[in-house]
Steps between C-alpha positions, in 0.01 A plus 500: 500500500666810392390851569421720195616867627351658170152418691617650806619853248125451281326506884719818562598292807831681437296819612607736227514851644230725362185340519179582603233324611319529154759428320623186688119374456514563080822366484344153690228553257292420890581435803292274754308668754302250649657637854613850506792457744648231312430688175682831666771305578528395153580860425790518792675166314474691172645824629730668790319803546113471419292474865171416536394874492595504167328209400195653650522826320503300175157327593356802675583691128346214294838465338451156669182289529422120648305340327382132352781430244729172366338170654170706667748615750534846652784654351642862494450642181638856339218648416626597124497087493122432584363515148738174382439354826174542526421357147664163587394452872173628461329166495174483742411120447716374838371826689168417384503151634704604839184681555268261447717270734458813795091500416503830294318433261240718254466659204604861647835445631715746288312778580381431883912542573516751222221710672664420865879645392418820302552792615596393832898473502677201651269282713635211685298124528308614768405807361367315158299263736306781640435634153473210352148431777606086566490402136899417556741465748832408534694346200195565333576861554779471353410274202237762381794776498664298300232410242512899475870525460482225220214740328761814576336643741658415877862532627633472833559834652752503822515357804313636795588356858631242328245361293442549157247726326345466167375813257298533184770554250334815362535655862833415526664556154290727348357230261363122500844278318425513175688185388707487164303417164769326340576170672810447246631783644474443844609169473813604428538780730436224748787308372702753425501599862541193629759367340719790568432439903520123470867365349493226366162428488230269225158576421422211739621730785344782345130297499611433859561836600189700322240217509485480119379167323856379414378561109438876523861528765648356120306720337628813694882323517476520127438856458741607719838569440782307740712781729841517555605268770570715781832521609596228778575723838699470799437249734221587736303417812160583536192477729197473278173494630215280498306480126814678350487479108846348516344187622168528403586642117540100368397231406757296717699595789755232461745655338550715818327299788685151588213208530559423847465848595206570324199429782677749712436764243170381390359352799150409363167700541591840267805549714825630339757605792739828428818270360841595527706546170891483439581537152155456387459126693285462782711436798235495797184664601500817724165656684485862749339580775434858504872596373672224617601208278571158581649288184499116461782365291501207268867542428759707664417897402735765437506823737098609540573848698452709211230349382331506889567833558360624181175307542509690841566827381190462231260367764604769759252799517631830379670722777 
């Protein structure tokens, strides 16, 4: 098993000075966001000075948005993006039947959560049960937000106390997503970007990563162009966290995660622990507890300090 370091320079694990929040998102094409403090420490790995402030100003400005994206997942998006996005994740059938599953059912759904979002900025769950008068509660909630998203009209706005809130799109953006009328092209926008953050990579790993049938991932591999390989960095450690795209973003994981070792990054049950890289191989899992980090080692690690200390400085509130 050898680690590829051109993966490690496509993730921008190397943390290329510069960046901002937006940018690091277009350049991943998306980055999972199913949990926002993993998904803000995805930033810190990517870059030595953004905090989560700035992160937060990006989402606050709509530069950013979460939203449903590749796989049905929640995903931060640039908003510039959406259209493309939106035209090949905008798919309602499995919302539909997730529904049905939670016992919301009728012919009116689209506009009963239409009607309960507009005009009333970010609402959490609770709030949308209220409005929504006991026709759904809980993941149903949520399910009918995202049969609106996947018609262009929902996004996640952000947190509050912790939880997260969920806007008609029109509120927060200034317009429902509009998605883009020429599949073709966003096909290969979608490749396009990924194969630029994703070295070396197939179209099987791209229908992995977006949720494609594996005949339209082809499809979109073939109008793309291949990028220059990036250039193979330094050697590296880094603490990624849970869901990052650098373990999530193929198809397989063996080509950086031993066998033995892989239940203790993928315990079962939708888990995927914060994994420890050194030069772009997963060495051992890590987890926090408030800032401080305790790191379980498959193999012997090099020096973490740096990497602790800057996963402290990024978590510690502003003076």
């Amino acid at each position: 098993m050898i680690g590829d370091m051109r993966s490690v320079t496509a993730q921008l694990l190397h943390r290329p000075p510069g960046l901002t929040a937006g940018e690091i998102v277009r350049r991943l094409a998306a980055m999972q966001a199913q949990d926002v403090p993993s998904a803000l420490l995805a930033f810190r790995a990517r870059s030595a000075t953004l905090t989560p402030a700035d992160v937060e100003a990006a989402w606050q400005s709509r530069e950013l948005v979460r939203t449903w994206g590749p796989r049905g997942t929640l995903h931060f998006t640039h908003t510039d993006d959406l259209p493309w996005i939106h035209a090949l994740t905008g798919n309602a059938t499995g919302t539909l039947r997730r529904l049905t599953e939670e016992g919301v059912t009728g012919d009116d759904l689209l506009p009963l959560i239409t009607r309960a979002l507009e005009g009333q900025g970010p609402l959490t769950k609770a709030d949308l049960e209220e409005r929504l008068q006991g026709r759904a509660r809980g993941q149903g909630v949520v399910h009918l937000v995202a049969l609106a998203a996947r018609h262009g009209l929902a996004v996640l706005g952000p947190q509050r106390g912790g939880k997260p809130t969920y806007v008609h799109a029109a509120d927060w953006l200034g317009a429902p997503v509009v998605p883009e009328p020429d599949r073709e092209r966003a096909l290969k926008e979608l490749a396009t970007r990924y194969r630029r953050a994703h070295h070396p990579a197939t179209p099987e790993d791209l229908a992995a990563w977006s949720g494609l049938p594996i005949g339209q991932a082809r499809t979109a591999w073939s109008l793309s162009a291949a990028p220059a390989p990036p250039p193979g960095d330094a050697p590296l450690v880094r603490l990624v966290p849970a869901f990052d795209e650098y373990v999530l973003g193929w198809r397989s994981r063996a080509p950086v995660l031993a066998p033995e070792h892989a239940r203790k990054v993928f315990p079962g049950g939708g888990i995927l622990r914060p994994a420890v890289l050194v030069n772009g191989l997963i060495k051992g899992v890590w987890g926090r507890k408030g800032a401080e980090v305790s790191v379980q080692a498959f193999d012997e690690l090099p020096a973490l300090d740096g990497e602790i200390a800057d996963v402290r400085r990024f978590l510690s509130p502003p003076p």
